[in-house]
DOTORLUM-714906 format. One line per field, with one value per residue: residue number from 1; residue in one letter; x, y, z of N, C-alpha, C in turn. Coordinates in pm, 1 decimal. Each point is the difference from the previous one (the first is absolute). Example, Ala and Ser with C-alpha at 12.3 -4.5 7.8 and 13.67 -1.06 7.14 Angstrom:
k	c(1  2)
r	c(A  S)
n.xx	c(1319.0  -35.0)
n.yy	c(-569.0  105.0)
n.zz	c(780.0  -72.0)
ca.xx	c(-89.0  82.0)
ca.yy	c(119.0  119.0)
ca.zz	c(0.0  6.0)
c.xx	c(90.0  -77.0)
c.yy	c(120.0  109.0)
c.zz	c(0.0  73.0)
end
This chain:
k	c(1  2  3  4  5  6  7  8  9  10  11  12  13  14  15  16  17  18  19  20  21  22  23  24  25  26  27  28  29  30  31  32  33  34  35  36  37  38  39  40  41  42  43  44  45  46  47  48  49  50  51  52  53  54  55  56  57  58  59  60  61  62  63  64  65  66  67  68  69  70  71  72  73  74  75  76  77  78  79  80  81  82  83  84  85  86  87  88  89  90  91  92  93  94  95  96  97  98  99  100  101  102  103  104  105  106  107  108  109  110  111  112  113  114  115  116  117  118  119  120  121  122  123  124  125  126  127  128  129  130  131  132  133  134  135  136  137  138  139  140  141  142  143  144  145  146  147  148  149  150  151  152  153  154  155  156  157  158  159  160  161  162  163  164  165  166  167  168  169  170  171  172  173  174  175  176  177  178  179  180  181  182  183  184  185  186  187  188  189  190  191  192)
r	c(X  X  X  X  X  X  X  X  X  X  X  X  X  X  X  X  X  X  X  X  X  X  X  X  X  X  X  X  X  X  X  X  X  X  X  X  X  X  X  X  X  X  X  X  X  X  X  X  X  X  X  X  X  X  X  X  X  X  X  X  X  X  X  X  X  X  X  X  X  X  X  X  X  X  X  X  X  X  X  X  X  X  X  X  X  X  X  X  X  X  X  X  X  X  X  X  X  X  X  X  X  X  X  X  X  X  X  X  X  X  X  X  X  X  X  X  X  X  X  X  X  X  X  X  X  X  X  X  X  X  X  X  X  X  X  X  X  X  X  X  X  X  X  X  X  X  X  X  X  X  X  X  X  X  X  X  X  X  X  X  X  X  X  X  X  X  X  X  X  X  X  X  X  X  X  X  X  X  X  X  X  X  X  X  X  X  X  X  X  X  X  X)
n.xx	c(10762.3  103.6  -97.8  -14.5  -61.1  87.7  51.3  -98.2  27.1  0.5  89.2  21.5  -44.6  114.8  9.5  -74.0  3.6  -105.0  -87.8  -14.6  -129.6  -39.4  -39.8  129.6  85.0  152.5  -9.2  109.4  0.7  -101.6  11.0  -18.0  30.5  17.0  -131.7  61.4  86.0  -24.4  -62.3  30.4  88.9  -135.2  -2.2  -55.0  -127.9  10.6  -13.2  -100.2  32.6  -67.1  172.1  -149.4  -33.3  -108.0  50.7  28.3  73.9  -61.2  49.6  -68.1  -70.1  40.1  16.7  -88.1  -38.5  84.3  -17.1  -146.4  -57.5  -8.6  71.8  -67.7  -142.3  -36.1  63.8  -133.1  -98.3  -3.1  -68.4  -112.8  -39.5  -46.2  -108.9  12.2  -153.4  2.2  -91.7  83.6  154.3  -68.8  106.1  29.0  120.2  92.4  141.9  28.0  115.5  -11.1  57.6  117.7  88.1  74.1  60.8  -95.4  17.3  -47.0  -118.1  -106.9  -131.5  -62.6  -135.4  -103.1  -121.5  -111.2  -66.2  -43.9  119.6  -63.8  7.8  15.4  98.7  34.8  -18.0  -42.3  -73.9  66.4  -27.0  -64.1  -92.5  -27.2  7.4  -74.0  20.6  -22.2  -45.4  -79.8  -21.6  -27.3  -79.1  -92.7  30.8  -66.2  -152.3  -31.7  -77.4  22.5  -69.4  -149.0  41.2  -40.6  91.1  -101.4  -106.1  107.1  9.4  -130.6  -21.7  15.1  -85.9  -43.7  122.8  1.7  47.2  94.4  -93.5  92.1  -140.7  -31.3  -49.1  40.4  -123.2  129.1  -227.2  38.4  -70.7  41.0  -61.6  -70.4  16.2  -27.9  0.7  40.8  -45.1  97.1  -52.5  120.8  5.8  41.5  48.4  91.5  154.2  -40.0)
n.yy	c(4195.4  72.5  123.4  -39.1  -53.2  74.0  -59.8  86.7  -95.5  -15.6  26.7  54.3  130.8  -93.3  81.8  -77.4  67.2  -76.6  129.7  44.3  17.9  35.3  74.5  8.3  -84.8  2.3  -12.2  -53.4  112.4  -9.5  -53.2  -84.6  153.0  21.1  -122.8  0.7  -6.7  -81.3  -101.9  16.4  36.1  -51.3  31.5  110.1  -3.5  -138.0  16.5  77.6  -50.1  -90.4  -82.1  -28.4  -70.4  28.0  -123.8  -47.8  -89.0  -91.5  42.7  121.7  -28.0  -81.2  80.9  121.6  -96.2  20.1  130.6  30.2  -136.0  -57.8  98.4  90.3  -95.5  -16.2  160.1  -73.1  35.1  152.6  -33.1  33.7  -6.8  -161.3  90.1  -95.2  35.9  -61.1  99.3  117.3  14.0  128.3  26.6  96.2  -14.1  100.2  -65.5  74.8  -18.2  114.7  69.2  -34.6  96.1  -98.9  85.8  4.9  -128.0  61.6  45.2  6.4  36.4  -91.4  91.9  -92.8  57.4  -124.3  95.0  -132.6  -17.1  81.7  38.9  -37.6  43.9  -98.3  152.2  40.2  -89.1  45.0  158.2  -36.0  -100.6  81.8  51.9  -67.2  -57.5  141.7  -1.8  -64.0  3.9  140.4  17.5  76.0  143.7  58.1  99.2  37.3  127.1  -40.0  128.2  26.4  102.6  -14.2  -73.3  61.5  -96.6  26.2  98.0  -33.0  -97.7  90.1  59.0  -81.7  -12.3  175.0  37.0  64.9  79.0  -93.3  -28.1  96.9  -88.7  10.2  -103.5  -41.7  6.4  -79.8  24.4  -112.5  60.8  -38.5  134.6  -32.5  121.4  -109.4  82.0  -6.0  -81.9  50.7  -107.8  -5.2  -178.4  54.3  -80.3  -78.5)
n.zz	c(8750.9  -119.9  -94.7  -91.7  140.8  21.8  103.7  71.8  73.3  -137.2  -65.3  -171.1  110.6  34.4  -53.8  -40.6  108.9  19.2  -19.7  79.2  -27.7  64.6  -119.1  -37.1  -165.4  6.8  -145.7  -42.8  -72.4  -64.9  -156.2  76.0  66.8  -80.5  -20.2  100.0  -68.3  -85.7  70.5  84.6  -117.8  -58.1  141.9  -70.4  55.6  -18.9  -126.6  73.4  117.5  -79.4  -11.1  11.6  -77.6  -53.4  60.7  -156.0  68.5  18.1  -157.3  1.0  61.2  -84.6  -77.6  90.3  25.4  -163.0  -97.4  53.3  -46.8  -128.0  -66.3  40.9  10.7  -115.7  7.7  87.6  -35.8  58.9  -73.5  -71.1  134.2  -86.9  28.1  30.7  -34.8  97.0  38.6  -87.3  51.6  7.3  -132.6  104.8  -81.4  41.4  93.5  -13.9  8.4  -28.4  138.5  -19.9  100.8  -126.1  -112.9  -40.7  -31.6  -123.1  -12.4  -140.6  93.9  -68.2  -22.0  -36.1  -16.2  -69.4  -93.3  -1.9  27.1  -93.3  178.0  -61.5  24.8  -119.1  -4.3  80.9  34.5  -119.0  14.4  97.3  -67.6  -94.8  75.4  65.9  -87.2  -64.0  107.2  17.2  -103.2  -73.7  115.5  -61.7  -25.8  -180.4  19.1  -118.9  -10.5  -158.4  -31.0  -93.9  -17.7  -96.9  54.0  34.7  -88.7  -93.1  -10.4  8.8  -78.8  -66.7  3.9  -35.6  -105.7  66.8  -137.2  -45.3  -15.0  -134.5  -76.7  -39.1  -120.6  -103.8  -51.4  -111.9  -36.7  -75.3  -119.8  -110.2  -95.2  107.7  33.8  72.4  86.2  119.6  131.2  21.7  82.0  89.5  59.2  120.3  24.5  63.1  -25.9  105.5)
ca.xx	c(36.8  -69.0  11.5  99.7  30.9  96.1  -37.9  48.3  158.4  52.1  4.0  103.3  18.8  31.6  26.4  -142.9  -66.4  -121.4  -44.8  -134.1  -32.3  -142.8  -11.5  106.0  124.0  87.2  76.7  72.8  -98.8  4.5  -87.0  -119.6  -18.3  24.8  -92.0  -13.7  80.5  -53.2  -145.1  99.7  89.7  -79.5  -47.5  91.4  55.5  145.9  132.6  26.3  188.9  123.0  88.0  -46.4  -167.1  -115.2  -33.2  -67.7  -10.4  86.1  127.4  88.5  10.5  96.0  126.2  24.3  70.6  127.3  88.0  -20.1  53.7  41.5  57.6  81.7  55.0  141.8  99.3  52.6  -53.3  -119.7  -106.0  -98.4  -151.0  -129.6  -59.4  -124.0  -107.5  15.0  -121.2  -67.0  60.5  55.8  71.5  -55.4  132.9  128.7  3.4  168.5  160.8  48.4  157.7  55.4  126.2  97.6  93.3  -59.4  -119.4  -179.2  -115.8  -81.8  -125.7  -139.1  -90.3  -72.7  -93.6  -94.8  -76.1  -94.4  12.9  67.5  -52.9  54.0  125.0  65.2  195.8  17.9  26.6  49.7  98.5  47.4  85.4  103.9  61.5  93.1  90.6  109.3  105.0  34.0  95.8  105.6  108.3  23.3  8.3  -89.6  -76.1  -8.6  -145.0  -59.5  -156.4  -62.9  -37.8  -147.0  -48.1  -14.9  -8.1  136.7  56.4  -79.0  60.7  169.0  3.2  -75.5  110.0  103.2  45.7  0.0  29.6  130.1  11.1  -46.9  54.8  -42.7  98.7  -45.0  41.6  -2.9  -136.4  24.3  46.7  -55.1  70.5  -89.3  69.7  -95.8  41.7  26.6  32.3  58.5  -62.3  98.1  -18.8  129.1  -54.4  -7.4)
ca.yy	c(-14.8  115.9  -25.7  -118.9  -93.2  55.1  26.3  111.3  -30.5  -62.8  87.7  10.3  91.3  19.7  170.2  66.5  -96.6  -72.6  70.8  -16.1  81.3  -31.5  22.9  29.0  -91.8  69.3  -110.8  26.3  3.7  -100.5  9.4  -48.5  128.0  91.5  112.5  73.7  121.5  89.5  83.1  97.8  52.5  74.9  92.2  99.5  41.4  -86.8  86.2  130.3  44.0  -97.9  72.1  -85.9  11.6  -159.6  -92.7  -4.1  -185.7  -135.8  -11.9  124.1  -18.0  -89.7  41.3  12.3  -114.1  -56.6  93.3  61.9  -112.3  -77.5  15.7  21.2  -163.8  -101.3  61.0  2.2  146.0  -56.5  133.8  -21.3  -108.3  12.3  -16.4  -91.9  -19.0  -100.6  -50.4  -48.7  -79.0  88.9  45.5  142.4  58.4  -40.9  107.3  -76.2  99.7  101.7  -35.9  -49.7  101.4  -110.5  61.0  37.3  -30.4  49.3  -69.5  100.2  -55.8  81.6  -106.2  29.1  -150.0  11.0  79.7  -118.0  12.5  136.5  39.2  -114.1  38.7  -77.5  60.3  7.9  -178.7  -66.0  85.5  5.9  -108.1  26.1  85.2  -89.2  -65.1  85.0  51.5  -142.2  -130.5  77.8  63.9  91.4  99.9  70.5  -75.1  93.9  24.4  157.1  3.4  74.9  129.3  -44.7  -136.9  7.9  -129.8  -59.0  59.3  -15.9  -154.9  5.4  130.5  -91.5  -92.7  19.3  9.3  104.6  73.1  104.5  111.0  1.5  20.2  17.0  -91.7  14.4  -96.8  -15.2  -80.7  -24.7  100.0  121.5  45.5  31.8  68.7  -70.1  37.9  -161.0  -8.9  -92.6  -49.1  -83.6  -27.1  -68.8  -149.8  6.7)
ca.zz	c(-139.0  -18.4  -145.6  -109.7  35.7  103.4  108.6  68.8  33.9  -80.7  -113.9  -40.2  2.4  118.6  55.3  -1.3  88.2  44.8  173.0  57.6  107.0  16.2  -114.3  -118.4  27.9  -73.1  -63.3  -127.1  -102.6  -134.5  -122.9  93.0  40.7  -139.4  38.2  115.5  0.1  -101.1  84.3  50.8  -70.4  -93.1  21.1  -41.3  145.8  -1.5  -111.7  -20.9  -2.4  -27.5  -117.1  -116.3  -103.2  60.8  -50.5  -24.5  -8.0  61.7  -37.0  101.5  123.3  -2.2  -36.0  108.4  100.7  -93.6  36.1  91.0  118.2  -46.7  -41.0  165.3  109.4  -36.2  53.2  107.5  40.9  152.9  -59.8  40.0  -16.9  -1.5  85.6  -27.7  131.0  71.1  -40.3  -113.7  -94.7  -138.4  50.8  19.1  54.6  32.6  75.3  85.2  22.6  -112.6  1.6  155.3  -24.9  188.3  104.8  116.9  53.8  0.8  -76.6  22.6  -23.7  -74.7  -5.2  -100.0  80.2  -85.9  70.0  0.7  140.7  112.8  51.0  153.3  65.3  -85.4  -35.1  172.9  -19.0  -101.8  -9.0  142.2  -22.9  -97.6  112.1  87.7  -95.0  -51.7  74.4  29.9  -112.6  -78.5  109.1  -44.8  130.6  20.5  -123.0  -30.1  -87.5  -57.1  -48.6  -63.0  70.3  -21.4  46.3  136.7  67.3  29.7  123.7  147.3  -11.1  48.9  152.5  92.0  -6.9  67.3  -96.4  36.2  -123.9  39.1  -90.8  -118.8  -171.0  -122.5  -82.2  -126.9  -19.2  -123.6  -30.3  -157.9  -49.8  82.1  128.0  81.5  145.8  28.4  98.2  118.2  127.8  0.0  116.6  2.9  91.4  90.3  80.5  187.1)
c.xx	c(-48.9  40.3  162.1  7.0  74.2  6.5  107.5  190.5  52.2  33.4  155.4  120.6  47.8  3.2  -154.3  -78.5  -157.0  -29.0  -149.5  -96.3  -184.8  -80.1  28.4  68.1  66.9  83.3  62.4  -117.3  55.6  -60.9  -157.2  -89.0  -99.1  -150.3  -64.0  108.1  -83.2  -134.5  74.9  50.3  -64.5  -59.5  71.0  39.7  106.9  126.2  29.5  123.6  127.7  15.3  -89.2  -140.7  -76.3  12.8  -141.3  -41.3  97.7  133.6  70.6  4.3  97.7  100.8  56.2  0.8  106.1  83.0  20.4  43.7  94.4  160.6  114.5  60.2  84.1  132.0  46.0  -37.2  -98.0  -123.8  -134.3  -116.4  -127.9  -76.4  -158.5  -87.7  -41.6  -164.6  -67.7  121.6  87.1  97.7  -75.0  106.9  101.8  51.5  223.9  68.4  -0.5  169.3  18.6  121.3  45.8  68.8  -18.0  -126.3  -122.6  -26.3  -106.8  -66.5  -108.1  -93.1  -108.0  -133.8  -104.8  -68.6  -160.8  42.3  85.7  -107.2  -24.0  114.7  92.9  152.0  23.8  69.0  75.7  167.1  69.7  119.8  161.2  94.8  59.4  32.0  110.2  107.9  42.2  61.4  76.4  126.2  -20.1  -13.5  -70.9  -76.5  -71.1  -144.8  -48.1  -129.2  -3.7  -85.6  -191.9  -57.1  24.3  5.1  173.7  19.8  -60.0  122.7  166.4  28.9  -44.5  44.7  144.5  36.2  26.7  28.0  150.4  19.2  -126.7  109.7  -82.0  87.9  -73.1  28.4  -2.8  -68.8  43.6  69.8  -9.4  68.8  -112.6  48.8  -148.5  28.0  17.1  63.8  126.1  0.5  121.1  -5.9  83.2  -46.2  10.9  83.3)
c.yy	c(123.1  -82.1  -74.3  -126.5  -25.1  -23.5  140.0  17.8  -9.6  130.6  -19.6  76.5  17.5  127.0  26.2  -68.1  13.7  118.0  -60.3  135.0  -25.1  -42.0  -67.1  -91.0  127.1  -109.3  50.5  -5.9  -136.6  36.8  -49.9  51.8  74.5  48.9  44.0  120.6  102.5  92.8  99.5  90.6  76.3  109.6  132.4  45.6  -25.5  68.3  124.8  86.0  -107.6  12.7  -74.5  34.4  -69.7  -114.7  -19.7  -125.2  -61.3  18.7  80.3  -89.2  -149.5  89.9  50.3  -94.7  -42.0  86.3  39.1  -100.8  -98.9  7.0  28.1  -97.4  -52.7  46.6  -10.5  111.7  -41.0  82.9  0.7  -128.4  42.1  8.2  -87.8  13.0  -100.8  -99.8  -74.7  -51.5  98.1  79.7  166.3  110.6  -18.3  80.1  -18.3  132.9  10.5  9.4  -48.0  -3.0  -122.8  114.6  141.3  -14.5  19.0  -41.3  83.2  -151.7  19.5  -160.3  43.5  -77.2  88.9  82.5  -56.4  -31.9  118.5  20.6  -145.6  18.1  -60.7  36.6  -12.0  -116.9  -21.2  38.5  -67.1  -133.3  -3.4  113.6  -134.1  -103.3  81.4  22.5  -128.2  -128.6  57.3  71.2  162.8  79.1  89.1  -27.4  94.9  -25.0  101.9  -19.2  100.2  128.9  -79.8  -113.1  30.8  -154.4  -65.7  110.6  -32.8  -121.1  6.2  87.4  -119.3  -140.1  20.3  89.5  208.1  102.0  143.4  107.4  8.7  73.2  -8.8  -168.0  19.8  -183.8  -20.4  -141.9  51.9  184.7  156.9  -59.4  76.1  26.6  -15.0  59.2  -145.1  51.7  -139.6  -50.4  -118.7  -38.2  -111.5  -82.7  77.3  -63.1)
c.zz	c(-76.4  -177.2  -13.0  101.9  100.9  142.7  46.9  2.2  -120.4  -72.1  -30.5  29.8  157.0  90.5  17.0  128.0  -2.1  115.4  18.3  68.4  51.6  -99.3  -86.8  36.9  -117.2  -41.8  -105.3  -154.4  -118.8  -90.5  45.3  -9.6  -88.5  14.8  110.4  -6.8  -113.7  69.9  68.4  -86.2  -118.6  101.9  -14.8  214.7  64.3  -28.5  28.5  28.7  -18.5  -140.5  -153.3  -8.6  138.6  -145.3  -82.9  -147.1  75.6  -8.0  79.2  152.7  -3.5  -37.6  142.3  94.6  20.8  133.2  166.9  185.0  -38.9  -1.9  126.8  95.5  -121.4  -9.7  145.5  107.1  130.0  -97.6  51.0  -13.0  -32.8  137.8  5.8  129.1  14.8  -34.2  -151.5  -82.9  -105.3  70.5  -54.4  -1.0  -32.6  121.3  15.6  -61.2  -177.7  -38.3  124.8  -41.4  147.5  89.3  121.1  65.3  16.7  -131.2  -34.0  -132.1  -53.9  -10.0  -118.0  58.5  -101.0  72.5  33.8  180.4  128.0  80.7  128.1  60.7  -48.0  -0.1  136.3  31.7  -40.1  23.9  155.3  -13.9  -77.3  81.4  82.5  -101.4  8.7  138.5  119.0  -71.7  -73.2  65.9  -57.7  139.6  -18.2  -152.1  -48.6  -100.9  -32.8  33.1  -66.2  115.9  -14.4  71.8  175.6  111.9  20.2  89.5  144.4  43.4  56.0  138.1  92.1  67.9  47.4  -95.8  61.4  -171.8  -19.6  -77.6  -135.1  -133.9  -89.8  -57.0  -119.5  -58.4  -185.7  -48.7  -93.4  1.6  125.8  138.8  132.6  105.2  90.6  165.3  106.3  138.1  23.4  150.3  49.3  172.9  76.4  99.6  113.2  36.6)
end
């Protein structure tokens, strides 16, 4: 049973399936949520190459639930999960598919994990699971991951996960009024 009452299997959100991993359950996010997302999301470390602020009330981090999960499953969308640790119950995260292009079949992925639990192997785990969803139930054929030139630990994680690097860029990301040319690695990894 996770926050609002819920058993695991249950959700509104048929497209959203229930994962599992040692660790970690991956469940469809809720308003539930909000301050465990918010612990997570006020960290400026968090924000630093994503298209937004650090949260900085409740309100922001509901508004982003709205928009960011919410809004997606009730279109019908495969988007991203909360990632909840198993031990204590909180959710520490998010992790799932950014886009997912049906027609050709790929997908590019991203994750976010409080910086309160980095350093246990969490994206590894996490990421491995969300790889065999993606190419076993989605049927996708290939999967794709940016990273930050700075974030050495996603790159170990993805070299480590099979993942093969196809290139480095420049993304520009935008935060309210500013534009930031941020160096990224693009990383991509075909079914077998």
């Amino acid at each position: 049973m996770y926050k609002g009452g819920l058993e695991m299997s249950d959700s509104e959100y048929p497209q959203m399936k229930t994962l599992e991993t040692r660790n970690c359950i991956l469940r469809p996010a809720s308003l539930d949520d909000v301050e465990d997302f918010f612990d997570c999301y006020k960290n400026k470390i968090v924000v630093k190459h994503l298209p937004f602020s650090e949260h900085k009330s409740l309100e922001d981090t509901r508004k982003f639930i709205k928009s960011f999960f919410l809004n997606p499953y009730k279109k019908g969308k495969i988007g991203h999960f909360a990632i909840v640790y198993k031990k204590d119950n909180k959710v520490i995260g998010n992790m799932g598919f950014n886009n997912i292009n049906p027609k050709a079949l790929e997908a590019e992925i991203g994750i976010c994990i409080n910086p309160s639990y980095w350093g246990h192997d969490f994206a590894t785990e996490i990421t491995k699971r969300v790889i065999q969803y993606g190419f076993r139930e989605l049927n996708l054929n290939k999967i794709i991951a940016i990273t930050y030139e700075e974030n050495q630990n996603s790159t170990k994680s993805l070299d480590l996960l099979g993942f093969k690097c196809t290139g480095k860029y420049i993304k520009k990301i935008h935060t309210g009024n500013t534009v930031k040319n941020v160096p990224c690695y693009q990383y991509e990894l075909k079914k077998q």
